[in-house]
C-alpha positions as CSV (number, residue, x, y, z in Angstrom):
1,X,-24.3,1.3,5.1
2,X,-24.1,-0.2,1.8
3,X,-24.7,-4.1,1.6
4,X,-21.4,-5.8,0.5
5,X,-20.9,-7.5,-2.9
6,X,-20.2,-11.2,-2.9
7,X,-17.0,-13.3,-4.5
8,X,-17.3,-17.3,-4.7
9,X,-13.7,-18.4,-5.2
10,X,-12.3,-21.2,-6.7
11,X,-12.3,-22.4,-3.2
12,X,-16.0,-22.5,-2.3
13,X,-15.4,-19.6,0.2
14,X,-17.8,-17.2,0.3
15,X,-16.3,-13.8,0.6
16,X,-18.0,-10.4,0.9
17,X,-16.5,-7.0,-0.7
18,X,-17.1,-3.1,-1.6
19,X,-15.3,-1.8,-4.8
20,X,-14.9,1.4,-5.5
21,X,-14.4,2.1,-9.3
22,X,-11.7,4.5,-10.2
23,X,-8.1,5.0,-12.1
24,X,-5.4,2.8,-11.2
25,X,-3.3,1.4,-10.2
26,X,-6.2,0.1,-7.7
27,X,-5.3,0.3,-3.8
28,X,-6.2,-2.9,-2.1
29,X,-7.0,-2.6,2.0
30,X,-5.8,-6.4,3.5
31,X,-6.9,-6.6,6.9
32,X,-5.8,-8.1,10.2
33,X,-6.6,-11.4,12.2
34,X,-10.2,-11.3,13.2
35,X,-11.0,-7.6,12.0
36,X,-13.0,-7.0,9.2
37,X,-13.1,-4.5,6.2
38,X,-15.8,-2.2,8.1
39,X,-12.6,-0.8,10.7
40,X,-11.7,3.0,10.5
41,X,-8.6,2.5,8.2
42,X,-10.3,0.3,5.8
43,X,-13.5,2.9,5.6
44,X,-11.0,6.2,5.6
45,X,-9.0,4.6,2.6
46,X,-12.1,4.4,0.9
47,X,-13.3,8.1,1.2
48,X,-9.7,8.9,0.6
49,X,-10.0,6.9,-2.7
50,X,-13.8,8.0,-3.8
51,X,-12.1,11.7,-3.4
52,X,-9.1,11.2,-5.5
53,X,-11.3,9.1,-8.1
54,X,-8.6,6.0,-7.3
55,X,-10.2,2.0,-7.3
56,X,-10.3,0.5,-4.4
57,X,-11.1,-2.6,-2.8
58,X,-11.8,-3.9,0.7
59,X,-13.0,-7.4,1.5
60,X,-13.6,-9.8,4.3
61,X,-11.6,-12.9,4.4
62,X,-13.5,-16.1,5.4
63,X,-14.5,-16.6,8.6
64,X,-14.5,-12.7,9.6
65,X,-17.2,-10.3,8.9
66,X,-19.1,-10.3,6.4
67,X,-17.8,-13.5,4.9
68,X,-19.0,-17.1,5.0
69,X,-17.3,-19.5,6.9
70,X,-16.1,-20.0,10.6
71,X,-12.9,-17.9,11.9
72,X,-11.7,-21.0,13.4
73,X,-12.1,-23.3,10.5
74,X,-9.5,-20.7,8.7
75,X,-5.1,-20.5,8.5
76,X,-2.8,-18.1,6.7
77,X,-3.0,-20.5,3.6
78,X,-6.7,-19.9,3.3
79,X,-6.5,-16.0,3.6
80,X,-3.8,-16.2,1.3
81,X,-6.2,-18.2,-1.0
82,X,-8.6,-15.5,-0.8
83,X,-6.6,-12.6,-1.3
84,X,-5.6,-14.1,-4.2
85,X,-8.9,-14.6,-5.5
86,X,-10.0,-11.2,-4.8
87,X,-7.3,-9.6,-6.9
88,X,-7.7,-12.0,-9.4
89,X,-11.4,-11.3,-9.8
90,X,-11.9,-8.2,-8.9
91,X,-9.2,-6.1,-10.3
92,X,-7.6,-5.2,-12.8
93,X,-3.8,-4.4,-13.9
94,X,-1.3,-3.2,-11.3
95,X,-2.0,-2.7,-7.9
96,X,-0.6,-1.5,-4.8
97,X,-1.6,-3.2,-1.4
98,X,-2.1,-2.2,2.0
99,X,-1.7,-5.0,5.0
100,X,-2.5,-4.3,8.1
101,X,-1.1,-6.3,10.9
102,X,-1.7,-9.6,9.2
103,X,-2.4,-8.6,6.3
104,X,1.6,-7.4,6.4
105,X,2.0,-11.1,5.8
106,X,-0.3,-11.4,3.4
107,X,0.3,-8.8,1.3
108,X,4.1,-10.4,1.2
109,X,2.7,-13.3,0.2
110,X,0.6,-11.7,-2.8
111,X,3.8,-10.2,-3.8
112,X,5.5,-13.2,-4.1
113,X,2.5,-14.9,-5.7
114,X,2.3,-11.8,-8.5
115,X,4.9,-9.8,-8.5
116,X,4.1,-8.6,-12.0
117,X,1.1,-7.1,-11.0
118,X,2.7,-5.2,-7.7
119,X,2.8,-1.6,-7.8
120,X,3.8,-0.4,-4.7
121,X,3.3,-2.0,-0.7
122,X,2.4,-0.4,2.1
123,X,2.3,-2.1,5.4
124,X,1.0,-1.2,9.1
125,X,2.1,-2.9,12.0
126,X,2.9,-5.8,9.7
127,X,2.9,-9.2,11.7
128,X,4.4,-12.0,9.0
129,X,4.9,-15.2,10.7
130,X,3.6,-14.1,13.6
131,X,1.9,-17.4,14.1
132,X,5.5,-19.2,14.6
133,X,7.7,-16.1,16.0
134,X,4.7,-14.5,17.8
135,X,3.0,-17.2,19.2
136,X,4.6,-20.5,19.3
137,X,8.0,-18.9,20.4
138,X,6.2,-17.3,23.2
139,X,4.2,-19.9,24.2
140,X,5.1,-22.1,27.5
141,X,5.1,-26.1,26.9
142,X,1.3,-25.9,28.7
143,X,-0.1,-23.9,26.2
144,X,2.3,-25.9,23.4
145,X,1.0,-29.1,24.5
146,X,-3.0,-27.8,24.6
147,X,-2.8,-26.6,21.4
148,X,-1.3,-30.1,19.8
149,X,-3.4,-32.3,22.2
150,X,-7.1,-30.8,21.7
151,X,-6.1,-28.6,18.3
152,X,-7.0,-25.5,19.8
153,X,-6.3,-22.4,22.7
154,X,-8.3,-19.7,23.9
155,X,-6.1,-16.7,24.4
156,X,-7.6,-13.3,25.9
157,X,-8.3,-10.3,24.0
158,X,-8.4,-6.6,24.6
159,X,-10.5,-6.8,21.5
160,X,-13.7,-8.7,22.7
161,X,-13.9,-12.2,23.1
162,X,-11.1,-14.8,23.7
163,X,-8.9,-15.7,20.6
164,X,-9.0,-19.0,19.8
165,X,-6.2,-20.3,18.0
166,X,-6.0,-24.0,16.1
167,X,-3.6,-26.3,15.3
168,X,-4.2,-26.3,11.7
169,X,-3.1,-22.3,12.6
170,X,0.0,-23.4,13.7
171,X,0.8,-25.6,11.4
172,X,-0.5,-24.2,8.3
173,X,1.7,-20.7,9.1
174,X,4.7,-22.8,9.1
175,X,4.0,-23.6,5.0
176,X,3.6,-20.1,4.6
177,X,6.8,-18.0,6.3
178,X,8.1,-15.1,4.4
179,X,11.1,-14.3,6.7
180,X,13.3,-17.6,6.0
181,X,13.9,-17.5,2.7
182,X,14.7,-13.9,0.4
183,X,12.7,-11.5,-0.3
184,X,13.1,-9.3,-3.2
185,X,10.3,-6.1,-4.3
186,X,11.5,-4.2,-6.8
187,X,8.6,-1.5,-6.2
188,X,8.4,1.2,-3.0
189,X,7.8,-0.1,-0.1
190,X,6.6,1.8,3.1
191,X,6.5,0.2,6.4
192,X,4.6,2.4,9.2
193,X,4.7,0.9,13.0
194,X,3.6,2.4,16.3
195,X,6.0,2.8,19.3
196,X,3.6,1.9,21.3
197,X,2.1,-0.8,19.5
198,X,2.1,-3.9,22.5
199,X,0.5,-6.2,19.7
200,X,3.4,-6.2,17.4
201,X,7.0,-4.4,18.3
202,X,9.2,-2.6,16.5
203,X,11.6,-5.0,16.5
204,X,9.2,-7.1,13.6
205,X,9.3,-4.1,11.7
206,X,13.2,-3.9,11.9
207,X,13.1,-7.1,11.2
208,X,11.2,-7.0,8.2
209,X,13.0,-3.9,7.1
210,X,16.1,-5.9,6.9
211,X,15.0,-8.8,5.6
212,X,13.8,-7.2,2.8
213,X,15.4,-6.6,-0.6
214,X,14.6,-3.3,-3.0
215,X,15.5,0.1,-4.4
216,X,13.1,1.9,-2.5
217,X,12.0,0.6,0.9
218,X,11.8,2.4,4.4
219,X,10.5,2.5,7.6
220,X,8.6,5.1,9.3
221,X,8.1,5.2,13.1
222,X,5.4,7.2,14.6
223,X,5.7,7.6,18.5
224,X,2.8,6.9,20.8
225,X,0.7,5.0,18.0
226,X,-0.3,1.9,18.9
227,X,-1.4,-1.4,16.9
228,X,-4.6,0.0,15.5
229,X,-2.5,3.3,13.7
230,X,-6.2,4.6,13.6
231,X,-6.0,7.7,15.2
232,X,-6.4,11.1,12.9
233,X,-2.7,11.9,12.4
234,X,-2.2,7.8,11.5
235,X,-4.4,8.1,9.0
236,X,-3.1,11.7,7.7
237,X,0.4,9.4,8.1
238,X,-1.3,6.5,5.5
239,X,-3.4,8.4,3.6
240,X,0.1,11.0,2.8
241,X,2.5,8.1,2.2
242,X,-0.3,6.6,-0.2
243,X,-0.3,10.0,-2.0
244,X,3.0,10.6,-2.3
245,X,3.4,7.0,-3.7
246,X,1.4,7.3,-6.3
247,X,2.2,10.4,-7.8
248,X,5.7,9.0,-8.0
249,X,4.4,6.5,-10.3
């Protein structure tokens, strides 16, 4: 496998990257919380976009993969930060995003940030302010009170290793909510989401559908998927609504 690139933004952080050059506008893979840009979605858009001569980019937020920096150290904020560094440095013109699970939120909060450069969204299993509906809504006064007391909780995984979750994560998402206030994209907008996705309902995504505000935005169930959408016909799902996206533009 090719040895990532490297992007020191104005943060200090770290953060490794591949970049395919191509036409644009350039697709943009965000990732989730604690995945990394080496997953099958993030490597399939790449072929996808090698074979179609499209730009892309795929990177590693800090603290996960590739990237400096401890996952723990991190908030929505941060990965926010480096998004925004990434398309600021490393492409060019518009650009149409792809946010998986978290990166749902983040991607919201890059078209907020530059809406002038937003071509199109597409989101899977989006997740924004998970960290406040998902996980402090959910949480009993225990796990509340652990969190506050010793500024962290370890939360199992049925991806590896407990999830620990900070404080700062807490309280950092609550500067950072997309769902409160409006929220206008004037460009398409596809949300895909999983039936059987037990990470992130379908209620967030009908949540998010009608929260949102735009000419051209819908929601496309698939039955049986589940969070990771990375089964063949998810990705024939992704890689079609990419295509059909931009040859509409």
């Amino acid at each position: 496998m090719t040895a990532p690139a490297f992007l020191d933004t104005p943060q200090s952080r770290r953060l490794a990257y591949h970049l395919t050059p191509g036409t644009g506008p350039a697709v943009v893979f965000l990732g989730g919380l604690r995945s990394d840009m080496t997953g099958t979605k993030a490597i399939h858009l790449e072929d996808w976009a090698r074979a179609r001569g499209r730009a892309f980019l795929r990177f590693d937020y800090s603290g996960h993969g590739q990237s400096e920096g401890l996952f723990t150290d991190g908030s929505i904020g941060d990965w926010a930060e480096d998004a925004g560094a990434a398309l600021t440095a490393l492409t060019e013109g518009p650009l149409v995003l792809v946010g998986s699970s978290m990166g749902g939120w983040i991607s919201l909060l890059m078209a907020r940030r530059m809406p002038r450069r937003l071509a199109g969204l597409v989101t899977i299993a989006a997740a924004p302010d998970f960290t406040e509906d998902g996980y402090w809504a959910n949480w009993s006064e225990d796990q509340r009170r652990e969190v506050m007391e010793t500024g962290r909780i370890a939360l199992p995984s049925e991806y590896g290793e407990d999830m620990v979750l900070t404080r700062r994560l807490i309280e950092d998402g609550r500067d950072h909510l997309v769902l409160r206030s409006p929220l206008a994209l004037d460009v398409p907008v596809r949300l895909l989401q999983g039936t059987a996705d037990d990470a992130v309902s379908q209620d967030v995504a009908l949540r998010l559908l009608a929260h949102l505000d735009g000419p051209d935005i819908r929601m496309e169930l698939v039955k049986g998927a589940d969070h990771r959408f990375s089964d063949d016909a998810c990705l024939q799902i992704l890689t079609r609504t990419l295509d059909e996206m931009l040859a509409a533009m």
